[in-house]
N, C-alpha and C positions, 0 to 999 in steps of 0.2 A: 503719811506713808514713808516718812527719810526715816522711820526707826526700821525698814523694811532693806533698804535699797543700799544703808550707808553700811551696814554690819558686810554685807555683799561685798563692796566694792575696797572695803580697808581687806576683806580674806581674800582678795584678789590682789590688791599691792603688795602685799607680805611673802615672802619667800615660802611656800609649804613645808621644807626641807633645810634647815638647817646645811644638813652637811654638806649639799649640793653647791652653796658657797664659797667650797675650800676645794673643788674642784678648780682644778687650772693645769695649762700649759707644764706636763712631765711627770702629773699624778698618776702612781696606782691607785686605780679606782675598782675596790671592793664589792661586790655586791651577793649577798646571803643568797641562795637557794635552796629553802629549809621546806620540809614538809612536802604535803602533795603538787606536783608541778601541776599549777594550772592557768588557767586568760588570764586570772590577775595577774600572776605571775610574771607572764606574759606584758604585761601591759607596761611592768616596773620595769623591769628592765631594759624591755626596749626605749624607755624614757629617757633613764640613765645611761644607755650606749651611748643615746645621740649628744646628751649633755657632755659625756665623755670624748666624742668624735667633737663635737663641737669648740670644745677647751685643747681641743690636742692632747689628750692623756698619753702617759707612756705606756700605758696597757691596762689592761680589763679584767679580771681575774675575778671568777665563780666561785664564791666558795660554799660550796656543797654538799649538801645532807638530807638525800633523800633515797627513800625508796620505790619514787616512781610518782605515774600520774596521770593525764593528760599526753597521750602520742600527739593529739593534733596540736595542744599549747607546744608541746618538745620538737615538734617540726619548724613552731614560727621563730620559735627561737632562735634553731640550726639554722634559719633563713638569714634571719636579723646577722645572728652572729658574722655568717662565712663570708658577708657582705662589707661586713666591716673593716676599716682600714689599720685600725687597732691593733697591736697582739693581744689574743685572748688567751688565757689559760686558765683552766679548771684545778680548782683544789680539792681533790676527793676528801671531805673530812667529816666523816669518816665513810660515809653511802652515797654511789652513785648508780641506786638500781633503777631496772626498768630503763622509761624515759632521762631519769638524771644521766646514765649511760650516753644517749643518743644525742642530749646536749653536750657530756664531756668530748664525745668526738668533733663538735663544731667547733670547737676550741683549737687553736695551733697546737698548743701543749698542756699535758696533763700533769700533775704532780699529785703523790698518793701521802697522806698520813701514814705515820706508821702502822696502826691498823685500820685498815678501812680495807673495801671491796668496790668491785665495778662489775658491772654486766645482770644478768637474768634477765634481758626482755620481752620476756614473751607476751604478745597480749594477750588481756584475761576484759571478764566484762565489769562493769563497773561495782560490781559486789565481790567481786573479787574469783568468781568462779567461770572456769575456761570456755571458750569458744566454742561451736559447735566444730563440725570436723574443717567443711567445708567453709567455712567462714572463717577458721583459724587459716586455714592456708592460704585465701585472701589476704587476709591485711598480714601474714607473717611473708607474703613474695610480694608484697606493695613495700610495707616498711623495711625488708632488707636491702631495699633499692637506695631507701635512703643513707642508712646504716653505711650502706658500701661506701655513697658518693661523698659522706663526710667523711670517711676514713681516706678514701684515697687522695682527696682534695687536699684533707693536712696532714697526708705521709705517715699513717696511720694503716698497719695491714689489716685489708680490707675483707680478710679470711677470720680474723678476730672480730671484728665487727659484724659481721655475717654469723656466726657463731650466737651473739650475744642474744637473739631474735630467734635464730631456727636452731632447735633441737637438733633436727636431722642434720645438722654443717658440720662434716668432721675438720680438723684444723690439725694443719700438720706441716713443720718447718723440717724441712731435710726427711730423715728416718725418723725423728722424733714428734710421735704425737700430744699435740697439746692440748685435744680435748678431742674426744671418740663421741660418733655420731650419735644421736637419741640423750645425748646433756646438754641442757643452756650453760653456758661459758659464764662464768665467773670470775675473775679474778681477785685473789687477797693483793694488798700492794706490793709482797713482794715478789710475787709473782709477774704483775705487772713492767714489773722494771728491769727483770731478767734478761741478759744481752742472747740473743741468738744471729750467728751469722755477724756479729759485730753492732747488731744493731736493736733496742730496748724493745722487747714485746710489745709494749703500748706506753708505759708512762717513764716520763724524760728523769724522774729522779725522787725520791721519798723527802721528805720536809717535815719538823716538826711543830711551826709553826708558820704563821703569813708573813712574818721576818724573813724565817728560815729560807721559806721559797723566793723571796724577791730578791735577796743573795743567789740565790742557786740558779735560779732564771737572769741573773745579770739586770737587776732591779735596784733601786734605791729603796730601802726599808724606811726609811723618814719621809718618804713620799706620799705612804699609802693614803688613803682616803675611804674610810670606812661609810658604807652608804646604810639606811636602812628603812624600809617601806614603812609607810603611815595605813590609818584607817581610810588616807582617802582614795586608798588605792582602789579599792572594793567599791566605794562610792563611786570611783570614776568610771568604771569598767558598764555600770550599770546607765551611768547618762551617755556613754558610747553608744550602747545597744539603742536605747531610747532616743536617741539624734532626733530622727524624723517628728517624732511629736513632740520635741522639744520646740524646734524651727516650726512648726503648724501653731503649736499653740502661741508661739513667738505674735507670729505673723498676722493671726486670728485677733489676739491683744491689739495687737499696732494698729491691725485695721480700725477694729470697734473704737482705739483712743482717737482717731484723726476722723471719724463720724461723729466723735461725742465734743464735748466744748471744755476750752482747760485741761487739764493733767490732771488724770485721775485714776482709780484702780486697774483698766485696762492698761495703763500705760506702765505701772508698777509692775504689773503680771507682765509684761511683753519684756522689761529688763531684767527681770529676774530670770525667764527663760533663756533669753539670749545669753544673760552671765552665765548662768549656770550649763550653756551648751560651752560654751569656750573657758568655763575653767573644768569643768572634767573632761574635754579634749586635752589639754594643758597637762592634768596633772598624768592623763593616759600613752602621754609621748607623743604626741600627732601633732601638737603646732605650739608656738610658743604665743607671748602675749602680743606681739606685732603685727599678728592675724587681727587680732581682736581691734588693736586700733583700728587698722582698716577697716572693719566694719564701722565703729564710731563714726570714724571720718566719714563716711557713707551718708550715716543718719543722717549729720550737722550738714553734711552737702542739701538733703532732701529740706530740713529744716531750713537753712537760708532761701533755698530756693520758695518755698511757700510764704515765707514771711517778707522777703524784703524785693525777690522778684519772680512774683506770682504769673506762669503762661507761660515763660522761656522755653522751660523742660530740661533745659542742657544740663543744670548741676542735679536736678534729679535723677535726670537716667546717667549719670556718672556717680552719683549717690547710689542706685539701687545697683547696677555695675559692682562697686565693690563691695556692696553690703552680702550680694550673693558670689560674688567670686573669695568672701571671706567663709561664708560658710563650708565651701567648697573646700577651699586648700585646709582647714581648720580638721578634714578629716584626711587626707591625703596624708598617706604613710612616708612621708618622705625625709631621709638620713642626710643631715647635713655636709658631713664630708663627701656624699656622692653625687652625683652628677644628678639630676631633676630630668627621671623619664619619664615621658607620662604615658605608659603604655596602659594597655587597657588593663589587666591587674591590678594596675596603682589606682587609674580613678574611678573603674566598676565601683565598686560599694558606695563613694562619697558620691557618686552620679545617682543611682540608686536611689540611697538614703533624702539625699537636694531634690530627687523628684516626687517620691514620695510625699516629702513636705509641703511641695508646691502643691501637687495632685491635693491633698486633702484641704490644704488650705484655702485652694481655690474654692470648693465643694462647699467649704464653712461660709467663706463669706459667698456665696450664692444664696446659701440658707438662712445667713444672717440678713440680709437685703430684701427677702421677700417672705419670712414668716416672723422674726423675732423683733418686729417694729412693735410687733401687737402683742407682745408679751409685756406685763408691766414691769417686770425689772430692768427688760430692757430702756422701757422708754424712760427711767428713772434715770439709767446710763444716761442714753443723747439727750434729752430735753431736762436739761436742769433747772431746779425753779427758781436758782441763783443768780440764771443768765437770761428768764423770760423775759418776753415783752408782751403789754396789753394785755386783756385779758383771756382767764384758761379756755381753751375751744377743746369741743370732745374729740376722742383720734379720730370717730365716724367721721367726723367732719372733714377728715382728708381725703380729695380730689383727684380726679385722673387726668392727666396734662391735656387731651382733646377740647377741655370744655372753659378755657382758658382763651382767652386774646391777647395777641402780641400788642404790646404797648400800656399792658394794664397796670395798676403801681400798685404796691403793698407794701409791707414791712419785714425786715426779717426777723424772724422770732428765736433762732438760735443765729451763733455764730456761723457763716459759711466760708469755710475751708475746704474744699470751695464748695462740699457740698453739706446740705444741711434742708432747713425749715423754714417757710415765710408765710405768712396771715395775707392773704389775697382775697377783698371782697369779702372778709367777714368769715372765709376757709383757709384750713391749713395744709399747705401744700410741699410737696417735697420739689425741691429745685436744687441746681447748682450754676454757678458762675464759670466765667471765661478762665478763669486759674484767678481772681481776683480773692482776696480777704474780704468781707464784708461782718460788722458789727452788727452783734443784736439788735434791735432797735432802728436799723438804717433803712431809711426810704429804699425802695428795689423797684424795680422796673422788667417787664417779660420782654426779652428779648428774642425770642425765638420759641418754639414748641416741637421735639424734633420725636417725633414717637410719643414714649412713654416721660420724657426728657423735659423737664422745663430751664431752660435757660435764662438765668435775671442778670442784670449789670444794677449800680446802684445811680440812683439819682443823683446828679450832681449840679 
């Protein structure tokens, strides 16, 4: 199975992004927003914010070409962004309709191409045809709330932004009207940048190119750092949504490998899951690979503990401790340059999703304990004929702990870690140890019978 496991583990050492390397301490850091604004979209960029907060960049700049998208991706954006310690600036080049709008206001400052446009927000449904009456006025006095609070927030009039959303906003500086009620607000860019009152409609200044602007913006042009999204963007977005049964089936795996003997396909399946939840966390902006050690370290805690000091329990529940407080932060939305709040916002979903996985996982191995013994692929899993002892006994022939006496000796017929299978009196019985390792083949001894529970220690 290392043709499985090793392809994994080297697309996990390897940088995804190239460009993301040349990110450092004073870069303008570029990043495309092309096409329809949506989660993935979403997902890229807030990666690259936090890489960008993370290196210390000297600023973040949008550069932008759409006509729209996603309100709810365009709101997490305006979140992400206005959050940021960054200066953000948006480059209209050459469309910023719809949603692209609502993100260029979460930006400190806008800069317009010579020809380009900003604004028409109005929502429509997703075929592109208008809202009923009353549902349009919903979500156009919900989303002008937002409209407003990122214009005002970066000194942006908040009457222009109101505009961009509701038809009915007439906008009007002094005597002079800038857009008369029952029209969504547009701007061309030079309109945009027209002084009124001494001070630019909306965008700080026209650029012909991302040179041009990071002169104009008081930037270093030899700084910039052009970013640009992979196909694993999409890929990631999807093991996001899918977390919970990633962690289930993880955990499902792990179970089934530490009831069965040796390293084997459960145990394959249970790392491919776990990789594959922490690298498209990774490549989705939510944690980097330091999470992921901590979970490692986890395992290897649980691992020593079974192997070299079986019973203690200490390094295992310090093992399972960070195994699950990695799955946890691994989803937690959290910006390096800010402060680590954990309100309930931040950790609802990763609480959620960590419960979820637990809830069914539990479920699985309940079901896996008391119907899938008797299924034969399973029993192909635990009892391998690699690792038998003595000869084959039917599964009939397996016993219920009542009818058993303390003190009786048998053999163990698979490995028990610590739980497993023993040949007792000629039956094959499920049992387990004190936290003890015992070897196939080892004399065992009943030390107890506690219910359904047969407890053995080995002969010595």
């Amino acid at each position: 199975m290392k043709w499985l496991i090793i392809p994994l583990l080297a697309l996990l050492a390897v940088p995804v992004h190239a460009e993301e390397s040349k990110i450092r301490e004073g870069s303008v850091v570029v990043l495309p927003i092309e096409g329809e604004v949506s989660e993935a979209q979403f997902y890229f960029m807030r990666r690259i914010l936090k890489e960008a907060e993370a290196a210390k960049a000297s600023a973040f700049v949008i550069n932008m070409d759409t006509y729209g998208g996603s309100l709810g991706a365009a709101v997490k954006m305006q979140d992400a962004l206005m959050k940021s310690p960054i200066p953000t600036i948006t480059y209209v080049n050459p469309n910023a309709g719809s949603a692209g709008a609502l993100i260029a206001l979460s930006t400190r400052r806008v800069f317009m191409a010579p020809v380009s446009a900003i604004g028409a927000a109005a929502p429509v449904m997703g075929g592109g045809e208008d809202l009923q009456e009353t549902m349009n006025a919903k979500v156009v006095s919900y989303f002008s709330g937002y409209f407003r609070s990122a214009a005002e927030r970066n000194g942006y009039n908040p009457e222009v932004a109101e505009a961009f959303i509701n038809k009915d906003k007439e906008v009007k500086i002094g005597d002079q009207i800038i857009n008369p009620a029952g029209k969504l607000l547009t701007l061309s860019a030079q309109e945009a940048v027209k002084v009124y009152n001494g001070k630019p409609l909306l965008a700080s200044g026209i650029a012909d190119s991302l040179d041009d602007l990071a002169r104009k913006a008081g930037l270093n042009p030899q700084e910039i750092v052009k970013i640009e999204p992979s196909g694993f963007e999409t890929v990631a977005r999807w093991i996001t949504l899918l977390a919970p049964f990633l962690m289930m089936a993880g955990i499902l795996a792990a179970y089934i490998e530490f009831k069965s003997p040796g390293f084997g396909v459960p145990g394959v399946i249970a790392a491919i899951c776990f990789l594959l939840f922490f690298f498209g966390h990774y490549i989705a902006g939510l944690t980097g690979f330091e999470v992921a050690a901590f979970f490692f370290l986890g395992v290897i805690l649980i691992v020593v503990e079974l192997l070299f000091f079986p019973g203690i329990a200490v390094l295992a529940a310090l093992g399972l401790l960070l195994m699950l407080g990695s799955l946890f932060f691994a989803m937690v939305d959290y910006y390096p340059a800010q402060p680590l709040n954990l309100d309930w916002e931040l950790v609802a979903r990763p609480l959620v999703n960590l419960g979820i996985a637990l809830l069914l996982a539990a479920i699985g191995m309940m079901l896996l304990a008391k119907y899938f013994p008797h299924l034969p692929f399973f029993r192909r899993v635990i009892l391998s004929p690699a690792i038998s002892a003595g000869p084959a006994l039917p599964v009939d022939a397996v016993v219920r702990a009542p009818t058993l006496n303390v003190g009786t000796v048998g053999k163990a017929r698979t490995i028990l870690r610590p739980a497993g299978k023993a040949d007792i009196e000629g039956m094959l019985v499920d049992v387990v140890t004190d936290g003890e390792f015992i070897d196939p083949g080892a004399s065992i001894r009943v030390l107890r019978v506690e219910g359904e529970k047969v407890v053995v220690g080995a002969v010595r």
